[in-house]
C-alpha positions, -999 to +999 in steps of 0.1 A: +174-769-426+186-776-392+212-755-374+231-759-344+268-747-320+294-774-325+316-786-291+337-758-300+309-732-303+306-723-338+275-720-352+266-745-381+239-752-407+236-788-419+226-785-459+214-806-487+234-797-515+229-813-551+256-810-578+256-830-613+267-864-600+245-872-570+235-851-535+255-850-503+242-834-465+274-811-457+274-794-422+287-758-431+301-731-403+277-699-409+299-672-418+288-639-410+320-624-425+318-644-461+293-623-482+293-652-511+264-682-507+288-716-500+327-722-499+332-759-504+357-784-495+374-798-531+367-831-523+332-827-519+327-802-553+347-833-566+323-861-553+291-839-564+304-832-598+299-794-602+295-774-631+315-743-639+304-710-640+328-685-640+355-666-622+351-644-595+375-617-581+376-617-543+388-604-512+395-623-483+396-610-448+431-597-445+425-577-474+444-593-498+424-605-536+425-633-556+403-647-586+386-676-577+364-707-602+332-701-588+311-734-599+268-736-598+251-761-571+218-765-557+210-760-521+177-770-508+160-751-485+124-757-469+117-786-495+127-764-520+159-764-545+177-732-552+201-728-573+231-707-556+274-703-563+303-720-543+338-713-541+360-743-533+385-742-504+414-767-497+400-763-458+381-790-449+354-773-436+323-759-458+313-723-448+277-707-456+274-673-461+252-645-457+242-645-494+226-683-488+205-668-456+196-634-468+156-649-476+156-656-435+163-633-404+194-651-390+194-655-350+225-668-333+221-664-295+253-680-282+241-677-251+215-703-253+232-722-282+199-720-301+201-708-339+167-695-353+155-694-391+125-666-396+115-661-432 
């Protein structure tokens, strides 16, 4: 897993993520505010082929709610695949969020543009 501040300072985790059709690398901004695992791009659920698994209420920033399809994928992590939910976004940018990192202590020292994985 390898992590790293874009140009524009954001902090960002590059992930292997494997859905029904094939496996893509996606660079995702860490979200400390976005309590679900991933939020993916349509495009890319698209291209991997992901598999339904329900709907999800959920509440966005501003407060407002909204049910979302929330789809199955498999993230790997340390060699290791685990299965996690995404929500798709029309952004084009993935986000991870602080359900995907809860196994690791999470440092982000802006600062020093260093991002730091502890199990």
């Amino acid at each position: 897993m390898e992590a790293f501040f874009d140009r524009n300072g954001r902090p960002k985790i590059r992930l292997k993520i494997k859905g029904r059709k094939q496996i893509e690398i996606v660079e995702s901004v860490i979200d400390t505010g976005f309590d679900g695992f991933l939020s993916l791009p349509i495009s890319i659920a698209v291209t991997l082929g992901l598999e339904l698994a329900g709907i999800q209420k959920v509440e966005y920033a501003d407060g407002r709610t909204s049910k979302e399809l929330v789809f199955t994928i498999e993230v790997n992590f340390d060699g290791n695949w685990k299965k996690v939910y995404t929500t798709l976004t029309e952004s084009y940018e993935a986000l991870a969020g602080t359900a995907l990192l809860n196994e690791y202590e999470v440092r982000l020292n802006f600062k020093t543009q260093k991002i730091t994985f502890l199990k």
